[in-house]
PyMOL Python script that loads the backbone (N, CA, C, O; Angstrom):
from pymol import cmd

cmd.read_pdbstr("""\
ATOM      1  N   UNK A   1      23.846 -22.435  -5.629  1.00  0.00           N
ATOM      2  CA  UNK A   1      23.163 -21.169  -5.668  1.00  0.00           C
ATOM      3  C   UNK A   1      22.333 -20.992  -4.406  1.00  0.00           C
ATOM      4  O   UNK A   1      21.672 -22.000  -4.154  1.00  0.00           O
ATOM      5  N   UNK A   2      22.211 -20.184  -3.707  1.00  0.00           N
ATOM      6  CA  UNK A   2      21.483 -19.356  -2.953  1.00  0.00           C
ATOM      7  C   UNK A   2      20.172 -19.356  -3.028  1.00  0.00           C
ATOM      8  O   UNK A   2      19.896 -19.182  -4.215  1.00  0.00           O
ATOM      9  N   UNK A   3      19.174 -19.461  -2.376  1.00  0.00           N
ATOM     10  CA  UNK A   3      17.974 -19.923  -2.743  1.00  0.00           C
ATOM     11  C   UNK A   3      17.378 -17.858  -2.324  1.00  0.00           C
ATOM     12  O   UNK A   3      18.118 -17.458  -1.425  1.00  0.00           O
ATOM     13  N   UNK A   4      16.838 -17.260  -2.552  1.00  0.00           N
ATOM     14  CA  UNK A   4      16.494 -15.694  -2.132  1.00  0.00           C
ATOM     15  C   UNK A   4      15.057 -15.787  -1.225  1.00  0.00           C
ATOM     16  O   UNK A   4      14.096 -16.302  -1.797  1.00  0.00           O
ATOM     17  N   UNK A   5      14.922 -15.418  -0.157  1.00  0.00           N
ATOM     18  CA  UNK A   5      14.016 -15.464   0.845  1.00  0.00           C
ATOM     19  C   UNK A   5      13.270 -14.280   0.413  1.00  0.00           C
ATOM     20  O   UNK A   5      13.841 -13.411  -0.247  1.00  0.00           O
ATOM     21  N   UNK A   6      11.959 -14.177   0.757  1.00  0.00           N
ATOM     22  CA  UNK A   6      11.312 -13.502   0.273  1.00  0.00           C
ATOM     23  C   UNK A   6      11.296 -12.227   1.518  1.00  0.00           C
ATOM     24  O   UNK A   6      11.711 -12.694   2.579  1.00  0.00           O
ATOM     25  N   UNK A   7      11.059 -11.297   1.586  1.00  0.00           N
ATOM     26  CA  UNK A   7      10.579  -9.985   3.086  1.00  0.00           C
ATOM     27  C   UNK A   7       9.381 -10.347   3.309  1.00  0.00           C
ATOM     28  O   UNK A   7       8.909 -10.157   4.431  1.00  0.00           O
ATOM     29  N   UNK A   8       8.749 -10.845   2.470  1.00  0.00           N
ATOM     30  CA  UNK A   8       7.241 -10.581   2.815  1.00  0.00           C
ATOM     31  C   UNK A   8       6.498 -11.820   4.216  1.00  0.00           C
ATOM     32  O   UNK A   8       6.640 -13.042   4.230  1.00  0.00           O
ATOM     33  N   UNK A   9       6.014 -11.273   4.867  1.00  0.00           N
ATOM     34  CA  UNK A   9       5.699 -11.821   5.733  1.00  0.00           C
ATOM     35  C   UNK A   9       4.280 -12.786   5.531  1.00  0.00           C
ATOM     36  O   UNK A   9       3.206 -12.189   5.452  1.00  0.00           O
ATOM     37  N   UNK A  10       4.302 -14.399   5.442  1.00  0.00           N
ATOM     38  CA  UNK A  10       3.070 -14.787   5.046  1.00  0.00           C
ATOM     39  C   UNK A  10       2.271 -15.406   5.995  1.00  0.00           C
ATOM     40  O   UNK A  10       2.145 -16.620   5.837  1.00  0.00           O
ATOM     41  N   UNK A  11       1.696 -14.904   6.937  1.00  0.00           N
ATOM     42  CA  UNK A  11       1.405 -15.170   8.532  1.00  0.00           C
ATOM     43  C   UNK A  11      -0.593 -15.797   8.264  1.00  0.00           C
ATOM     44  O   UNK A  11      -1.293 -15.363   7.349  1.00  0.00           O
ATOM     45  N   UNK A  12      -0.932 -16.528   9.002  1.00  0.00           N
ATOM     46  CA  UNK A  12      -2.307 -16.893   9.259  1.00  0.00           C
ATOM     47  C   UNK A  12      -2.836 -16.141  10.013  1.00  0.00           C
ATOM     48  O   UNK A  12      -2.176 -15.342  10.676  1.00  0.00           O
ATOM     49  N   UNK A  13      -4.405 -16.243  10.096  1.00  0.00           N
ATOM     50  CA  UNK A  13      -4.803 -15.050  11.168  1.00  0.00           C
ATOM     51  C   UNK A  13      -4.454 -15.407  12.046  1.00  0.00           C
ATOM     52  O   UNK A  13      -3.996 -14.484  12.720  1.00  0.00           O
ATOM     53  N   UNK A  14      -4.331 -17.085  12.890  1.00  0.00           N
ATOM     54  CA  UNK A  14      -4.268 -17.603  13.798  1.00  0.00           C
ATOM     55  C   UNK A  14      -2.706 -17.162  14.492  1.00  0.00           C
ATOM     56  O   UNK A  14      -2.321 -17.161  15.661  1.00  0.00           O
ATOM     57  N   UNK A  15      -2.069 -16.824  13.296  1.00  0.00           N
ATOM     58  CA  UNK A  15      -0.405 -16.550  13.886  1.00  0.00           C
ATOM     59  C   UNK A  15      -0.264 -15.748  14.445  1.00  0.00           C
ATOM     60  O   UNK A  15       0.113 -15.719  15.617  1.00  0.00           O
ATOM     61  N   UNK A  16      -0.661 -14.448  13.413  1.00  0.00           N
ATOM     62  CA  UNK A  16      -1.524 -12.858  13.593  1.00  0.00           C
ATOM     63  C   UNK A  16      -2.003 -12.600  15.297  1.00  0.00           C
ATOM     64  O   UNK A  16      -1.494 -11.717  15.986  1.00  0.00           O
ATOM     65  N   UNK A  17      -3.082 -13.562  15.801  1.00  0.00           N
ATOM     66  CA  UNK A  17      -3.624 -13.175  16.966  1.00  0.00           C
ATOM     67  C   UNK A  17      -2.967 -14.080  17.713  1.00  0.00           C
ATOM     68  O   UNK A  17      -3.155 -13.656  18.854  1.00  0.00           O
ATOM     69  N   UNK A  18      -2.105 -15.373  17.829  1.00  0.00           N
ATOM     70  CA  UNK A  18      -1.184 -15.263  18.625  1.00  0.00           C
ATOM     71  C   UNK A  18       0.039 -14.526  19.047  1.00  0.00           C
ATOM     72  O   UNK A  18       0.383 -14.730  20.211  1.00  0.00           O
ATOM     73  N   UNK A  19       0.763 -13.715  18.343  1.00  0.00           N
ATOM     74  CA  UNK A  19       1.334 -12.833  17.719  1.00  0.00           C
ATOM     75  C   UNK A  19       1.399 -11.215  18.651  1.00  0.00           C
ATOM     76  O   UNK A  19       2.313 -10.702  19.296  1.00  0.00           O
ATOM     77  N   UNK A  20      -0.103 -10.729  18.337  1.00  0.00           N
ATOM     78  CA  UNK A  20      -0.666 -10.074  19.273  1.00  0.00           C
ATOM     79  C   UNK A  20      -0.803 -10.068  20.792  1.00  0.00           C
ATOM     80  O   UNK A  20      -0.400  -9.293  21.658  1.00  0.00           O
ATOM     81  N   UNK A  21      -1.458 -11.114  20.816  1.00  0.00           N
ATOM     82  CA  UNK A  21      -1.790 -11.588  22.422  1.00  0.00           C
ATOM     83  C   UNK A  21      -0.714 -11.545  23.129  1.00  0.00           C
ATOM     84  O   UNK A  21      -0.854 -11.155  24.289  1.00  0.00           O
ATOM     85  N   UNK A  22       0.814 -11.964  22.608  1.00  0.00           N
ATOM     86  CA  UNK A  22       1.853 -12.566  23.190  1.00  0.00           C
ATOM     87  C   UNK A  22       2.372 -10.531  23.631  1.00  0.00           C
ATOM     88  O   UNK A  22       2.692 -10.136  24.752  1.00  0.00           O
ATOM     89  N   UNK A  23       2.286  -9.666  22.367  1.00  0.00           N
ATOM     90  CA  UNK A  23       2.871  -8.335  22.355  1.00  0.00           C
ATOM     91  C   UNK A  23       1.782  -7.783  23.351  1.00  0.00           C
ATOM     92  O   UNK A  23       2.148  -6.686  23.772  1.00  0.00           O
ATOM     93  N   UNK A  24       0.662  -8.140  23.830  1.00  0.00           N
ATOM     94  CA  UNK A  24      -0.323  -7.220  24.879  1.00  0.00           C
ATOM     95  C   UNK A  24      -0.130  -7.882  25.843  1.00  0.00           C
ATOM     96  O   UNK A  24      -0.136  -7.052  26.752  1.00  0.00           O
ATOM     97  N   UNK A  25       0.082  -9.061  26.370  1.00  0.00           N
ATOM     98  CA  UNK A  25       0.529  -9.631  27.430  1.00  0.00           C
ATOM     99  C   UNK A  25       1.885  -9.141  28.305  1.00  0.00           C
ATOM    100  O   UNK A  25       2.101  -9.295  29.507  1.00  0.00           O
ATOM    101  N   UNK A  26       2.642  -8.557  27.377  1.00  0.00           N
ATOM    102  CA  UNK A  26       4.153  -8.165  27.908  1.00  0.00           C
ATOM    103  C   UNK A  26       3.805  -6.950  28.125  1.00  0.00           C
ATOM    104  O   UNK A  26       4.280  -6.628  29.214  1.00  0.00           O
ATOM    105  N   UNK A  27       3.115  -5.939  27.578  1.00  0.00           N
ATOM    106  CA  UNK A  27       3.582  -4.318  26.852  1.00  0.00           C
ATOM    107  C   UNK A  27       2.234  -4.130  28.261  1.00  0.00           C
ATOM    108  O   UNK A  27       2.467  -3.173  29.000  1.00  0.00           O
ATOM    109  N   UNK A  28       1.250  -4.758  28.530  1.00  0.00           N
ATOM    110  CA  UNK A  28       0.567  -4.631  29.449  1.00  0.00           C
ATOM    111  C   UNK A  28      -0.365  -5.488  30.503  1.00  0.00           C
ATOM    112  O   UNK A  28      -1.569  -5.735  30.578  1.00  0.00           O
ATOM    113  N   UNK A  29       0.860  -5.832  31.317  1.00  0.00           N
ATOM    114  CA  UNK A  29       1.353  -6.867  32.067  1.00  0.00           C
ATOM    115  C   UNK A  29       0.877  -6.139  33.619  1.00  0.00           C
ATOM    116  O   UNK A  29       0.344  -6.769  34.533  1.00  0.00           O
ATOM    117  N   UNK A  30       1.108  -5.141  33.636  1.00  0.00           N
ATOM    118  CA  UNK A  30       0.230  -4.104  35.130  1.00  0.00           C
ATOM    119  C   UNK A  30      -0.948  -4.297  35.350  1.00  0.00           C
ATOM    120  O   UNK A  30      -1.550  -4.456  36.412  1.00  0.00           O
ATOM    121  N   UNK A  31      -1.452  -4.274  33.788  1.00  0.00           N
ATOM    122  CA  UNK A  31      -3.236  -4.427  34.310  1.00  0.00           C
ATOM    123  C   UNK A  31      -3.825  -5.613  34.620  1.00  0.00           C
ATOM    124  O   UNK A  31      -4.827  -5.830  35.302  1.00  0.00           O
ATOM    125  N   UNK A  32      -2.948  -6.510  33.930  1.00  0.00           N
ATOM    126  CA  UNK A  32      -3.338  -7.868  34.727  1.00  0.00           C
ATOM    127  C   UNK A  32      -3.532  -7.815  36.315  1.00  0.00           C
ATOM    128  O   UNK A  32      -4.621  -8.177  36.762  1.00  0.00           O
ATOM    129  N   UNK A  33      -2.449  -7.346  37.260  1.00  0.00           N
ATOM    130  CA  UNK A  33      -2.770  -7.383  38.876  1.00  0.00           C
ATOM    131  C   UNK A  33      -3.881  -6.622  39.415  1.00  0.00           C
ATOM    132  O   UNK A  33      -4.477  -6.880  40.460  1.00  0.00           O
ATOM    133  N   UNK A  34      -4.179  -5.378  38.380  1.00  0.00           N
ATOM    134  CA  UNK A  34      -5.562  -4.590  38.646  1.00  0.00           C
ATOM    135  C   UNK A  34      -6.802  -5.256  38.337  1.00  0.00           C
ATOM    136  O   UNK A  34      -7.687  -5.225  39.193  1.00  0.00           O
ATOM    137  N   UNK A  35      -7.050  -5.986  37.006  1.00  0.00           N
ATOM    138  CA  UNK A  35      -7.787  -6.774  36.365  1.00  0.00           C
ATOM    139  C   UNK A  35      -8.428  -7.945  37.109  1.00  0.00           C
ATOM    140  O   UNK A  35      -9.574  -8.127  37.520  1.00  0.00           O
ATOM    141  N   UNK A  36      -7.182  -8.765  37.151  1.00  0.00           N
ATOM    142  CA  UNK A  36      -7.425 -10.041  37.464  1.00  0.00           C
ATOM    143  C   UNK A  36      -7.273 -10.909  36.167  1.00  0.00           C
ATOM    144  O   UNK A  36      -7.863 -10.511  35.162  1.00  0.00           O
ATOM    145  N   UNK A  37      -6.651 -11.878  36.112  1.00  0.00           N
ATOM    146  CA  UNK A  37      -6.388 -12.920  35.093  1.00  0.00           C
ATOM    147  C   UNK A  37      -7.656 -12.978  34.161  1.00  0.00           C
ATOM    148  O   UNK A  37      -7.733 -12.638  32.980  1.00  0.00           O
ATOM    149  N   UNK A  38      -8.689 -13.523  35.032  1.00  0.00           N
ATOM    150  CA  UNK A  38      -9.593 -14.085  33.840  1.00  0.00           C
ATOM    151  C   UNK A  38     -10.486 -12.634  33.067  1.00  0.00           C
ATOM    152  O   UNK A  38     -10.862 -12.699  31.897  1.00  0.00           O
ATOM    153  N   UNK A  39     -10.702 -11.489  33.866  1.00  0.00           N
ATOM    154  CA  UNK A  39     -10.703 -10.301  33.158  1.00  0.00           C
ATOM    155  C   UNK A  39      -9.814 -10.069  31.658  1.00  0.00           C
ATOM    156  O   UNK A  39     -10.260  -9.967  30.515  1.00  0.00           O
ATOM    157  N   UNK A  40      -8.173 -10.026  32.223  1.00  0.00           N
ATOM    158  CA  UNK A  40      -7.486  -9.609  31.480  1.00  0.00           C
ATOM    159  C   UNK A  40      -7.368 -10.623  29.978  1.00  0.00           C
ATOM    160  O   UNK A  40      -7.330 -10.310  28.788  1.00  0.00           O
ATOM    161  N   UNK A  41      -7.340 -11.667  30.539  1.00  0.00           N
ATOM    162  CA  UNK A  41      -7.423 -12.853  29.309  1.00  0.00           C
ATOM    163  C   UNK A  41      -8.406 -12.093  28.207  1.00  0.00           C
ATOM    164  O   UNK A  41      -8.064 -11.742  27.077  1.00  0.00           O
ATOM    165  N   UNK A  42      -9.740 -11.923  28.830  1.00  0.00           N
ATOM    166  CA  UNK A  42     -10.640 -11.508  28.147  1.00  0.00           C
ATOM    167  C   UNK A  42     -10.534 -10.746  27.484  1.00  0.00           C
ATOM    168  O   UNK A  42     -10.792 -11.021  26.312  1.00  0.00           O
ATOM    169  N   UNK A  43     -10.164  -9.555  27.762  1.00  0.00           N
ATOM    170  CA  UNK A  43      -9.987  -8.453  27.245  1.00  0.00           C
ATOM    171  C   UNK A  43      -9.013  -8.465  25.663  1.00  0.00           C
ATOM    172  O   UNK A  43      -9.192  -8.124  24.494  1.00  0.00           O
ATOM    173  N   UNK A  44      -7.894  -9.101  26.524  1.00  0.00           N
ATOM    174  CA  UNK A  44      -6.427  -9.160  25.365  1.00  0.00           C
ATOM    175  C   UNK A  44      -6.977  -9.761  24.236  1.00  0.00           C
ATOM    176  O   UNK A  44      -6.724  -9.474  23.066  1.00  0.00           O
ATOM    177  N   UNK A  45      -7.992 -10.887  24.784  1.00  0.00           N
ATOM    178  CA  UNK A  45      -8.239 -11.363  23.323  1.00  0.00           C
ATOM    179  C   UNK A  45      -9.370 -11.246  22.478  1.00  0.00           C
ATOM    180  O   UNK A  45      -9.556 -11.785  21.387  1.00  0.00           O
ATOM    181  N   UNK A  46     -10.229 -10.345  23.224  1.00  0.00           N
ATOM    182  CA  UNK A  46     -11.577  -9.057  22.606  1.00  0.00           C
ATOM    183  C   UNK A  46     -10.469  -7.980  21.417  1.00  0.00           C
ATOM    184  O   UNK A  46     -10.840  -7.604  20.305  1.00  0.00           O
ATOM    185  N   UNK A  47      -9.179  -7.693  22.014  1.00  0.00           N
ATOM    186  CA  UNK A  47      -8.715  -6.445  21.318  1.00  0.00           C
ATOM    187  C   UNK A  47      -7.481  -7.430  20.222  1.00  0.00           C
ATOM    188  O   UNK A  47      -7.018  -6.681  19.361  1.00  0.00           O
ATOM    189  N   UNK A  48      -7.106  -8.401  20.160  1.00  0.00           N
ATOM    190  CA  UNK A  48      -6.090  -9.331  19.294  1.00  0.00           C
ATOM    191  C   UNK A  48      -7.765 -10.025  17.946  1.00  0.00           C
ATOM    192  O   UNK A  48      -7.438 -10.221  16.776  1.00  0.00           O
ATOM    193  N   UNK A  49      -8.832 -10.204  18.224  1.00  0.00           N
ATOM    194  CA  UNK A  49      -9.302 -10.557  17.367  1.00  0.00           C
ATOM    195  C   UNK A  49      -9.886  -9.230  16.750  1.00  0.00           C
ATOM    196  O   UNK A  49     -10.595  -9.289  15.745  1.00  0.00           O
ATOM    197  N   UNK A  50      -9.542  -7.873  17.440  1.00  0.00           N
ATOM    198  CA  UNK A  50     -10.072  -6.655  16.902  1.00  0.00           C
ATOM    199  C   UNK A  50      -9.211  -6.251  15.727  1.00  0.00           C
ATOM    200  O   UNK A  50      -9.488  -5.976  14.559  1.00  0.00           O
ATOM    201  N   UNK A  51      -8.076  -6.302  16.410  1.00  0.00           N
ATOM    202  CA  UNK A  51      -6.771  -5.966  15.964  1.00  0.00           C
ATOM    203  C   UNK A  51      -6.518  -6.589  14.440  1.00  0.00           C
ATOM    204  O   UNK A  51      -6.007  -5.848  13.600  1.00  0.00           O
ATOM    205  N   UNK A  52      -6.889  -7.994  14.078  1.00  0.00           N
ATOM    206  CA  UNK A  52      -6.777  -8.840  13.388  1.00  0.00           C
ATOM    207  C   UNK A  52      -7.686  -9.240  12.231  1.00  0.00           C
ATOM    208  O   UNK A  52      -7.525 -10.109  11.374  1.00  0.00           O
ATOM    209  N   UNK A  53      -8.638  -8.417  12.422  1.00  0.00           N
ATOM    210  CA  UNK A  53      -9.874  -8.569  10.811  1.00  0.00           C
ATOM    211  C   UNK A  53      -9.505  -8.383  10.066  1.00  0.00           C
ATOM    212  O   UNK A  53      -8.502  -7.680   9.941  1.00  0.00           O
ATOM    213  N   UNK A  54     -10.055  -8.860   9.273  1.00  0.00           N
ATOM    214  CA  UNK A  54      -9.447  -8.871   7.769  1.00  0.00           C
ATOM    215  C   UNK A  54      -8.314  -9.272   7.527  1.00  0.00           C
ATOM    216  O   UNK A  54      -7.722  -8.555   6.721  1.00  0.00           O
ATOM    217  N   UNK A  55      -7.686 -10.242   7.939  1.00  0.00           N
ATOM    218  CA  UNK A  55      -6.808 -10.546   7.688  1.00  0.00           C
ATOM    219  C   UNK A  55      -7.221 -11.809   6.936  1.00  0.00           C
ATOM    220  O   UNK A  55      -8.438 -11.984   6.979  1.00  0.00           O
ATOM    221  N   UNK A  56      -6.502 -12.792   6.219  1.00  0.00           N
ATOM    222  CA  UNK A  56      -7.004 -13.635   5.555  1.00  0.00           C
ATOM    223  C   UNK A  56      -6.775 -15.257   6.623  1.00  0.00           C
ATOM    224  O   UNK A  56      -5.903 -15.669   7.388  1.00  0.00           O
ATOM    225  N   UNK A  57      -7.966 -15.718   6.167  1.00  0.00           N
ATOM    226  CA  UNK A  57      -7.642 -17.270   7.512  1.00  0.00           C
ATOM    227  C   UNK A  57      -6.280 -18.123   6.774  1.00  0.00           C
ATOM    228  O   UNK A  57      -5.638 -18.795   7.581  1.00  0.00           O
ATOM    229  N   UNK A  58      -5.922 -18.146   5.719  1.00  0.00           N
ATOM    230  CA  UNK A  58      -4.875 -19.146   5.261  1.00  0.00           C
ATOM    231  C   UNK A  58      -3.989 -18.080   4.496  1.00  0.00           C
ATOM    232  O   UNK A  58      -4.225 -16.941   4.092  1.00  0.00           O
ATOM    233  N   UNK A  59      -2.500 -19.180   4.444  1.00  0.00           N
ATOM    234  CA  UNK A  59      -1.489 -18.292   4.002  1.00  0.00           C
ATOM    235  C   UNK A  59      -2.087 -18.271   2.478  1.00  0.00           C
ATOM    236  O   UNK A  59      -2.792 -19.177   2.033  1.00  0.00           O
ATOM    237  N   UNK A  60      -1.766 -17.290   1.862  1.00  0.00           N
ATOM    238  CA  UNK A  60      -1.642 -17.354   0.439  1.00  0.00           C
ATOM    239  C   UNK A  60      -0.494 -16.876  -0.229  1.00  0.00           C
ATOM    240  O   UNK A  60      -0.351 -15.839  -0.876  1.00  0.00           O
ATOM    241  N   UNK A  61       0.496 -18.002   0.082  1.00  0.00           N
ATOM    242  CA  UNK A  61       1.954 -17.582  -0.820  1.00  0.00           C
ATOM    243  C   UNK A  61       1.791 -18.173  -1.627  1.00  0.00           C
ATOM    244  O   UNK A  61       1.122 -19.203  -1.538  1.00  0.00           O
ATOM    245  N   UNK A  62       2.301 -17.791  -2.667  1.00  0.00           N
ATOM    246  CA  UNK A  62       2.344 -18.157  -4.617  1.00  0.00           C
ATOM    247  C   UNK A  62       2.881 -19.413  -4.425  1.00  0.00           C
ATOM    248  O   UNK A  62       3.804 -19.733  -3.676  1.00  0.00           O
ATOM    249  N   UNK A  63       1.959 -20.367  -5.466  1.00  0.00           N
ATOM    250  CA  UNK A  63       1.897 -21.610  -5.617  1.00  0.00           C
ATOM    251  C   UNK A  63       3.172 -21.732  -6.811  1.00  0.00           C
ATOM    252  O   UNK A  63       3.116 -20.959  -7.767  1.00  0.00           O
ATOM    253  N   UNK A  64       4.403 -22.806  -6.710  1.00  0.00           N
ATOM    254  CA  UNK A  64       4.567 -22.733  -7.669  1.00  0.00           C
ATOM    255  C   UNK A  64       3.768 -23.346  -9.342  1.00  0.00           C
ATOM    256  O   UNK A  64       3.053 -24.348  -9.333  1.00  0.00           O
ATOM    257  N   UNK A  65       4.026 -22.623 -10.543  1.00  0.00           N
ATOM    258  CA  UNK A  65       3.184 -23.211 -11.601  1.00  0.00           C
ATOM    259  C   UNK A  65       3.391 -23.927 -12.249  1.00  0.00           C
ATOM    260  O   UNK A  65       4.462 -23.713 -12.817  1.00  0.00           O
ATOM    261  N   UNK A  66       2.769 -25.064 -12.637  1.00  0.00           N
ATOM    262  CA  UNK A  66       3.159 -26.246 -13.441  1.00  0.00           C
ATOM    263  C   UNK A  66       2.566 -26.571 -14.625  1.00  0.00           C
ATOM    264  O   UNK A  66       1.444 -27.062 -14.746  1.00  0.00           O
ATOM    265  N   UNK A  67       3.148 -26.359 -15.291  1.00  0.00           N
ATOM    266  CA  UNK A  67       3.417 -26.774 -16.946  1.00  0.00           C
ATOM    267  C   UNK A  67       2.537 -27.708 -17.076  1.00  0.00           C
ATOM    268  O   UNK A  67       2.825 -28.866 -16.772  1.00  0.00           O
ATOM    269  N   UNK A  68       1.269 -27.358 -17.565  1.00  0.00           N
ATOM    270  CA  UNK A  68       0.466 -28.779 -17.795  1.00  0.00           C
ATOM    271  C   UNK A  68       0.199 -29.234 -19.150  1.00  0.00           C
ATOM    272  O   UNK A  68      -0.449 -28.431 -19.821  1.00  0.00           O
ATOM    273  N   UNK A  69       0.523 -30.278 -19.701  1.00  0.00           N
ATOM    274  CA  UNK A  69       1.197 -31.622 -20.891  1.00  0.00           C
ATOM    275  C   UNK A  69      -0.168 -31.795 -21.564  1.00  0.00           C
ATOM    276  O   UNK A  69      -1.001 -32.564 -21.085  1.00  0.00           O
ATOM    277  N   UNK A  70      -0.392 -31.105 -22.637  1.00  0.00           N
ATOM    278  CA  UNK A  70      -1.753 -31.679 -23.660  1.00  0.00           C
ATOM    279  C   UNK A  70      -1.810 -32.624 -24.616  1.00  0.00           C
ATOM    280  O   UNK A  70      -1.216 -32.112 -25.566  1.00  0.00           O
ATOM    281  N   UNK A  71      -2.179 -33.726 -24.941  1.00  0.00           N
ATOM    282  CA  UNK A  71      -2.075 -34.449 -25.647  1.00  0.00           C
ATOM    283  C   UNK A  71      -3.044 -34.585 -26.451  1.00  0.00           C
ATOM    284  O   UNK A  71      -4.063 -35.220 -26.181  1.00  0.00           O
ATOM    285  N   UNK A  72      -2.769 -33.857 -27.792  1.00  0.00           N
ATOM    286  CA  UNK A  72      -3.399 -34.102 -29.138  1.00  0.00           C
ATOM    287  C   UNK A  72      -3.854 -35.286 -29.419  1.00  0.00           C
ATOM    288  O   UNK A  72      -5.044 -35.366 -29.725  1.00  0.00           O
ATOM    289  N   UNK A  73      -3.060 -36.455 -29.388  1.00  0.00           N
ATOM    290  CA  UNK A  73      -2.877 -37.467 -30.155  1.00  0.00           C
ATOM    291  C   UNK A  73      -4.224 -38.471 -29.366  1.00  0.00           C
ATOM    292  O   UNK A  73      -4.975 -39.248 -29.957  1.00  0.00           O
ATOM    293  N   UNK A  74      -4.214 -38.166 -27.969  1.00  0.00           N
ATOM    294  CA  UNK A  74      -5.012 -39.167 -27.308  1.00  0.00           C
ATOM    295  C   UNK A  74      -6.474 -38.717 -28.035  1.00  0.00           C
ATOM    296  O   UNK A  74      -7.231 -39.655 -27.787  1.00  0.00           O
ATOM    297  N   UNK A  75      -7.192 -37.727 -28.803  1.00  0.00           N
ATOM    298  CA  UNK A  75      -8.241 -37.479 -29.171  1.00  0.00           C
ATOM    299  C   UNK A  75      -8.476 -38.242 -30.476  1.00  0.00           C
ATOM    300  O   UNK A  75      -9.539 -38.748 -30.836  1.00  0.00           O
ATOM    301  N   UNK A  76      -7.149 -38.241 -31.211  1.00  0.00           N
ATOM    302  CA  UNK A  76      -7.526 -39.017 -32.894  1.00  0.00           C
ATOM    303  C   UNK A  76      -7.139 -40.012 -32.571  1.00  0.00           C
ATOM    304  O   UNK A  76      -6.889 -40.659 -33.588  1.00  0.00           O
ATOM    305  N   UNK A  77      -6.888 -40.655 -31.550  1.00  0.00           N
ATOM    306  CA  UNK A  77      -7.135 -42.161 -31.491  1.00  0.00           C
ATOM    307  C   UNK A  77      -8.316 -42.914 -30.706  1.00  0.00           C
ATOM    308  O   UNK A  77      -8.695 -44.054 -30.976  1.00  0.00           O
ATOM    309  N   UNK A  78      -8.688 -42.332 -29.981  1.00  0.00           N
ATOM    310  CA  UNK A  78     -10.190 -42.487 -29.124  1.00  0.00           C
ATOM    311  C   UNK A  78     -11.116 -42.504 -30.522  1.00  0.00           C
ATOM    312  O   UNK A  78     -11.714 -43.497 -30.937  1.00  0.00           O
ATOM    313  N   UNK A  79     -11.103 -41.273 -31.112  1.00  0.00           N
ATOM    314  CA  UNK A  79     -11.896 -41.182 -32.589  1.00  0.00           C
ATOM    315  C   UNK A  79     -11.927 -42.320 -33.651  1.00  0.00           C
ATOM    316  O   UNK A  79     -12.841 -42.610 -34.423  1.00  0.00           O
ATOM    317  N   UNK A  80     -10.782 -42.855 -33.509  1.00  0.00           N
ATOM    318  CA  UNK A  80     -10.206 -43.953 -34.739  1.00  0.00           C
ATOM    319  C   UNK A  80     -10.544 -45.547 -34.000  1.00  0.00           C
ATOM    320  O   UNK A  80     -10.165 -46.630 -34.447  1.00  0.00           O
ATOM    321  N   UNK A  81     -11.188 -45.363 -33.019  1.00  0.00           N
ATOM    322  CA  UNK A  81     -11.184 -46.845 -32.347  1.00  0.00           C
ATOM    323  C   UNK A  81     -12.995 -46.640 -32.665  1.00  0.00           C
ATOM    324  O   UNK A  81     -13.541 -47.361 -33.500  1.00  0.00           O
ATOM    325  N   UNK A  82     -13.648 -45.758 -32.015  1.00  0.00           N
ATOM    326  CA  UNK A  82     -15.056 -45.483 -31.913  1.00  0.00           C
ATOM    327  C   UNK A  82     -15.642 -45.901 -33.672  1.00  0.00           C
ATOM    328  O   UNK A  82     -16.750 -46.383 -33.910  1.00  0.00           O
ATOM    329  N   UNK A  83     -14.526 -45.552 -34.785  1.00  0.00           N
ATOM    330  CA  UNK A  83     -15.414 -45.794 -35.915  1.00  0.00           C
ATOM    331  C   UNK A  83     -15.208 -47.043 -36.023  1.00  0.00           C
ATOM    332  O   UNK A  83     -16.167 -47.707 -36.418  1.00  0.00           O
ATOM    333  N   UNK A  84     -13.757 -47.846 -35.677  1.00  0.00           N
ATOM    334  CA  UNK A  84     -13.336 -49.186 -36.020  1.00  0.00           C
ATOM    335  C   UNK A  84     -14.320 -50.191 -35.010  1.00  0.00           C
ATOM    336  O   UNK A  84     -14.405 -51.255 -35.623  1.00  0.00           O
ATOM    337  N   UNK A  85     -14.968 -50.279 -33.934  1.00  0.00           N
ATOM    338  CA  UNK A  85     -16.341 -51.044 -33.155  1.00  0.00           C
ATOM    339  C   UNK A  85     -17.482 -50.834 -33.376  1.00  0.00           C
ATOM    340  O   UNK A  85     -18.227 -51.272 -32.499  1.00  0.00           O
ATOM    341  N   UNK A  86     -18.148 -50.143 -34.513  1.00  0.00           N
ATOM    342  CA  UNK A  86     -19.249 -49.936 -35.134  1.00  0.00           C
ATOM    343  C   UNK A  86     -19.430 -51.063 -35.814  1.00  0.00           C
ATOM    344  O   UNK A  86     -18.682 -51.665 -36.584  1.00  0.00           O
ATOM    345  N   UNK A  87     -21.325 -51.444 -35.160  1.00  0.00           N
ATOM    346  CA  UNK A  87     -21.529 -52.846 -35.053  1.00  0.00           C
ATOM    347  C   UNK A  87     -22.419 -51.901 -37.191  1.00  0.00           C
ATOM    348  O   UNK A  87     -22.820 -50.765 -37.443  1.00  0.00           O
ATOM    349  N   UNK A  88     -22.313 -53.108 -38.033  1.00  0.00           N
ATOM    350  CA  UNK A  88     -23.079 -52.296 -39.442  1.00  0.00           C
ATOM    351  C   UNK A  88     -23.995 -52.916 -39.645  1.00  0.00           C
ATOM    352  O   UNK A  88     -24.752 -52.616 -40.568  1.00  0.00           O
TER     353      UNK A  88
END
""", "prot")
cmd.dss("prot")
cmd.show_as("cartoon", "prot")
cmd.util.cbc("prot")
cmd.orient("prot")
């Protein structure tokens, strides 16, 4: 069977504003020679952590859920030992 991939995109902020930086670096790549590098650095990444609030710091894709096992029995026997070591 086919395992079904989900669409949804589950990205970190950290991915998010690398992500960014990489799409303002290309798309505006001119202003760097007007700028100057350590300007432009600045800038790209004043407007990639702008760009990027609120976003959440960790992924939160659905955990799978696990069936967790109760055991009755371990209570009436803890009970049945506690009366049987009673000093009289």
């Amino acid at each position: 069977m086919a395992k079904k991939n989900s669409n949804k995109n589950h990205l970190t902020k950290q991915g998010a504003k690398d992500q960014v930086i990489k799409a303002l670096e290309t798309s505006l790549g001119d202003l760097r020679t007007a700028l100057g590098d350590k300007k432009f650095n600045k800038r790209v990444k004043q407007a990639s952590r702008l760009l990027t609030t609120g976003l959440p710091k960790t992924d939160k894709s659905p955990k799978p859920k696990v069936k967790k096992i109760v055991l009755d029995n371990v209570a009436e026997n803890s009970a049945a030992k506690d009366t049987a070591f009673k000093p009289v």
